[in-house]
C-alpha positions as CSV (number, residue, x, y, z in Angstrom):
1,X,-22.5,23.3,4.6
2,X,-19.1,21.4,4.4
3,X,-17.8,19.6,7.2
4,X,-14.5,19.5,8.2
5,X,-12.5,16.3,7.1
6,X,-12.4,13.6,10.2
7,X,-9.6,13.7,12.3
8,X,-6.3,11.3,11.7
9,X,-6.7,7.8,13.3
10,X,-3.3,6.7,12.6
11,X,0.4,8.9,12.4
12,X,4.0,8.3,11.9
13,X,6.8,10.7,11.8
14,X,5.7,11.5,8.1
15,X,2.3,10.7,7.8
16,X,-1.4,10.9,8.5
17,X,-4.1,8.6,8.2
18,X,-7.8,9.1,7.9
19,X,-11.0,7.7,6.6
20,X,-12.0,9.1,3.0
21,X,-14.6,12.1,3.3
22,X,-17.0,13.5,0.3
23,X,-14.9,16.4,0.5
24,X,-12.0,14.3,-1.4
25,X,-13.3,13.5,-4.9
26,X,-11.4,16.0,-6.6
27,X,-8.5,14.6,-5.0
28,X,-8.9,11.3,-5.9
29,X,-9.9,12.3,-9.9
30,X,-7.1,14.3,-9.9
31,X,-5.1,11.3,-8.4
32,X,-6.6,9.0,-11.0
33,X,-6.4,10.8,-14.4
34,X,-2.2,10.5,-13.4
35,X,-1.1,8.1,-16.1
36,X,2.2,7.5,-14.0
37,X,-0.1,5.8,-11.4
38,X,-2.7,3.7,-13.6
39,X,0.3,2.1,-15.7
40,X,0.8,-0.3,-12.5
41,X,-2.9,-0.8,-11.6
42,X,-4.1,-4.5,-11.4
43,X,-7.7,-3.3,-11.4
44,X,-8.1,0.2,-12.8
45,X,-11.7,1.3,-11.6
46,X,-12.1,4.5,-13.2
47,X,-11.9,7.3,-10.2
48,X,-10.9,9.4,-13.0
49,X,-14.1,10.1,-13.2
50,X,-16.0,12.4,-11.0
51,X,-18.8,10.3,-11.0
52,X,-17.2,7.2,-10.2
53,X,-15.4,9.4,-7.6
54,X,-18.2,10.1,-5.7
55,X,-19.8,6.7,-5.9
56,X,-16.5,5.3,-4.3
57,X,-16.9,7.7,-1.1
58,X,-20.1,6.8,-0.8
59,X,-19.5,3.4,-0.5
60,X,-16.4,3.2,1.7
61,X,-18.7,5.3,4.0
62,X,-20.3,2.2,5.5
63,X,-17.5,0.2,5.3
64,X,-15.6,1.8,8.2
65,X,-18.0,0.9,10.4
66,X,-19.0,-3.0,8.9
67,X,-15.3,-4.2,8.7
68,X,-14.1,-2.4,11.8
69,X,-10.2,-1.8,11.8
70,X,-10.4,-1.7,7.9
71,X,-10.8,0.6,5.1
72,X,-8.8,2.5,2.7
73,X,-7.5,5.5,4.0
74,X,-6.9,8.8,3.0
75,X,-2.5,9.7,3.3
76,X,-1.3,12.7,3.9
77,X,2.4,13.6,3.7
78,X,3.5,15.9,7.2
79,X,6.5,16.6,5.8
80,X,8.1,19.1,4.3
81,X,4.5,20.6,4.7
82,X,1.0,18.7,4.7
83,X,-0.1,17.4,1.6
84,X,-2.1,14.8,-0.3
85,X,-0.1,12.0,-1.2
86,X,-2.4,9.0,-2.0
87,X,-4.3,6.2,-0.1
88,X,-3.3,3.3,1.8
89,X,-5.8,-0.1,2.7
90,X,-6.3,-2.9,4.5
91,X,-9.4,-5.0,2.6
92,X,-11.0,-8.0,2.6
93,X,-9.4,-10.2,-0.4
94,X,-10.9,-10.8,-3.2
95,X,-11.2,-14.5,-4.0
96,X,-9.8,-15.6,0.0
97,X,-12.4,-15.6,2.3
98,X,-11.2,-14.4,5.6
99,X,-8.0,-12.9,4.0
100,X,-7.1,-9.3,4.1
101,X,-4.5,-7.4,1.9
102,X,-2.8,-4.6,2.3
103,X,-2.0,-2.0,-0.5
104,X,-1.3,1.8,-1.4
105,X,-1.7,4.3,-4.3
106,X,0.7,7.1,-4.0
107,X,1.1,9.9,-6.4
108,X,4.3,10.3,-8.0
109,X,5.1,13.1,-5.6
110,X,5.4,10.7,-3.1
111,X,7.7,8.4,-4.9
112,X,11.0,7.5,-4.0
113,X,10.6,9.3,-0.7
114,X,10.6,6.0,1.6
115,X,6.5,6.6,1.8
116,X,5.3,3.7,1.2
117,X,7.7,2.0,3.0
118,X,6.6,3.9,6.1
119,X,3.1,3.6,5.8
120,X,3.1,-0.2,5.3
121,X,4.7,-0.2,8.3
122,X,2.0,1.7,9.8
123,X,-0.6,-0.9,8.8
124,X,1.0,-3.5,9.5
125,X,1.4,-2.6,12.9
126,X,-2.5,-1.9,13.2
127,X,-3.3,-5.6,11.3
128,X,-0.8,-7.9,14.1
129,X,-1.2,-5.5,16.7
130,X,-4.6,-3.9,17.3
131,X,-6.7,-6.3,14.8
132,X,-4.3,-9.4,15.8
133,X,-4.7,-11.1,12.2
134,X,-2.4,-14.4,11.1
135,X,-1.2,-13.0,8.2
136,X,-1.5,-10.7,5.5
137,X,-1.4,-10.5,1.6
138,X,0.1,-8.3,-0.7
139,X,-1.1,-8.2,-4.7
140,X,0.5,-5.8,-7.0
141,X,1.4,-5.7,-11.1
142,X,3.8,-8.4,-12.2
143,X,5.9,-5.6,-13.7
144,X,5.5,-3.3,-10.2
145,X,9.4,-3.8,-9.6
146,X,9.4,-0.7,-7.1
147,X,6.0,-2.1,-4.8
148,X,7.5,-5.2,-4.9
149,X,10.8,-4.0,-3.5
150,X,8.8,-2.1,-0.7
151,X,6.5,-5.8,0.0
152,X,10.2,-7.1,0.5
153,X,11.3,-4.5,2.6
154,X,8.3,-5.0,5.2
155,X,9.0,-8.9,4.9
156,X,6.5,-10.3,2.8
157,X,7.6,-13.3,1.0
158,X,6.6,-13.6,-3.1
159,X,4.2,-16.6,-3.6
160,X,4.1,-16.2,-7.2
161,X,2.2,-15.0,-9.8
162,X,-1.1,-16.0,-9.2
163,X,-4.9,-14.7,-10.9
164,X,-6.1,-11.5,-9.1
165,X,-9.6,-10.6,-10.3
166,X,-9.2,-12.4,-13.7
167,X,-5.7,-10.4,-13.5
168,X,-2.3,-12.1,-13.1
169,X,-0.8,-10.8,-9.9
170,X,2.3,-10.8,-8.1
171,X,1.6,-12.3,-4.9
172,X,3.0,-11.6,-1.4
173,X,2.3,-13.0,2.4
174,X,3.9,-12.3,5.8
175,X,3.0,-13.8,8.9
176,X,3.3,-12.8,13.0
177,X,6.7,-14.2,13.1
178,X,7.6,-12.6,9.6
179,X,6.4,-9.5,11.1
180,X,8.5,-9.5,14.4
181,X,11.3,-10.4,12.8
182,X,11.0,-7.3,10.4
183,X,11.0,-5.3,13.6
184,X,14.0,-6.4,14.6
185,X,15.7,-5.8,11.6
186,X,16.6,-2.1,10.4
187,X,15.0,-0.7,7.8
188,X,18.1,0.5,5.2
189,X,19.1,-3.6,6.0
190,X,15.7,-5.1,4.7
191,X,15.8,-2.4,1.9
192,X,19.1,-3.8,0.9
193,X,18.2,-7.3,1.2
194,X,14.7,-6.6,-0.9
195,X,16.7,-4.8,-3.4
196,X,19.0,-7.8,-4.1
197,X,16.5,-10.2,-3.8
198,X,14.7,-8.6,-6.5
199,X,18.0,-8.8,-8.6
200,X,18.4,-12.7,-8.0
201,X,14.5,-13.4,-9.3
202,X,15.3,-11.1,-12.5
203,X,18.4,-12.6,-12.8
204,X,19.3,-16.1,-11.4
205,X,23.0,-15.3,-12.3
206,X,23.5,-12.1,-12.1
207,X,27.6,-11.1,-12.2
208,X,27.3,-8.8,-8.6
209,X,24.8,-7.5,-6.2
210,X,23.6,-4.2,-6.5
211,X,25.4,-1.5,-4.7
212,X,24.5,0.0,-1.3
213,X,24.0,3.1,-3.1
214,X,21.1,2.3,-4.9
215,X,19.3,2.3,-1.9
């Protein structure tokens, strides 16, 4: 007997958020064998693998219920019509004890479709809000130009490349205040800002700012 999938702990206007089920291994192989997706991985685990697939589920299982409030979640987009479009997490850090980062894996589907950028937001809401943590971190590929554009947006500040599982790694850390202050600002705005902030660490001279458009 199959059981249905458990029911969506956390929406916004586009998305759904649930707790991974045994139900989605093909999902996530399918997910995993995308070669778009793995380019940018710091740690690629191979889900690509059914068998790896299933060992993953099994083990987040328990963690939903021994780190309360954190987990990496099942996405699903609500919009044009509901689909699976990745995962989204809040973890324990590797390497920082009492840390917690924050991260996604969308499929290409997804991309460019302010996703991630709305989910983030999500979470973010859940870590100050209902889980009332300091701070949290965000670790992605040096070369992730896009996920560091969206760790911008939400208003994360880059601490450099630091080692990440024996990995170099972009760093990223926003507080409470950072936080509120996001909040208050509107999201094409700290899109915009992101965006040429990017620019200026690519190019500490560059001629002219991006263009509005390219947002």
């Amino acid at each position: 007997m199959t059981l249905p999938p458990p029911a969506p702990w956390a929406r916004s206007r586009r998305l759904a958020l649930r707790e991974f089920a045994a139900g989605d291994r093909d999902a996530l192989v399918a997910m995993h064998r995308e070669p778009r997706l793995r380019a940018h991985l710091v740690d690629d685990f191979p889900l690509h693998e059914p068998a790896v697939a299933r060992l993953f589920l099994e083990r987040i299982a328990p963690l939903y219920r021994r780190h309360e409030g954190l987990g990496i979640w099942h996405a699903a987009r609500l919009d044009p019509a509901p689909a699976f479009a990745g995962w989204f997490s809040l973890m324990p850090m590797p390497g920082r004890p009492g840390a917690v980062e924050i991260g996604s894996r969308l499929l290409p589907s997804a991309w460019g479709h302010g996703v991630a950028l709305e989910g983030g937001e999500l979470l973010l809401g859940h870590a100050f809000g209902r889980l009332g943590l300091a701070d949290v971190w965000g670790v992605c590929h040096p070369q992730n130009r896009p996920a560091q554009a969206v760790l911008g947006a939400l208003g994360f500040d880059a601490q450099g490349v630091l080692p990440y599982e024996g990995q170099p790694a972009s760093h990223w850390r926003i507080d409470l205040n950072g936080w509120r202050a996001s909040c208050n600002t509107p999201r094409g705005t700290r899109l915009r800002r992101a965006l040429r902030s990017r620019a200026r660490r690519a190019d500490p001279h560059p001629e002219e700012e991006p263009p509005d458009e390219a947002v």
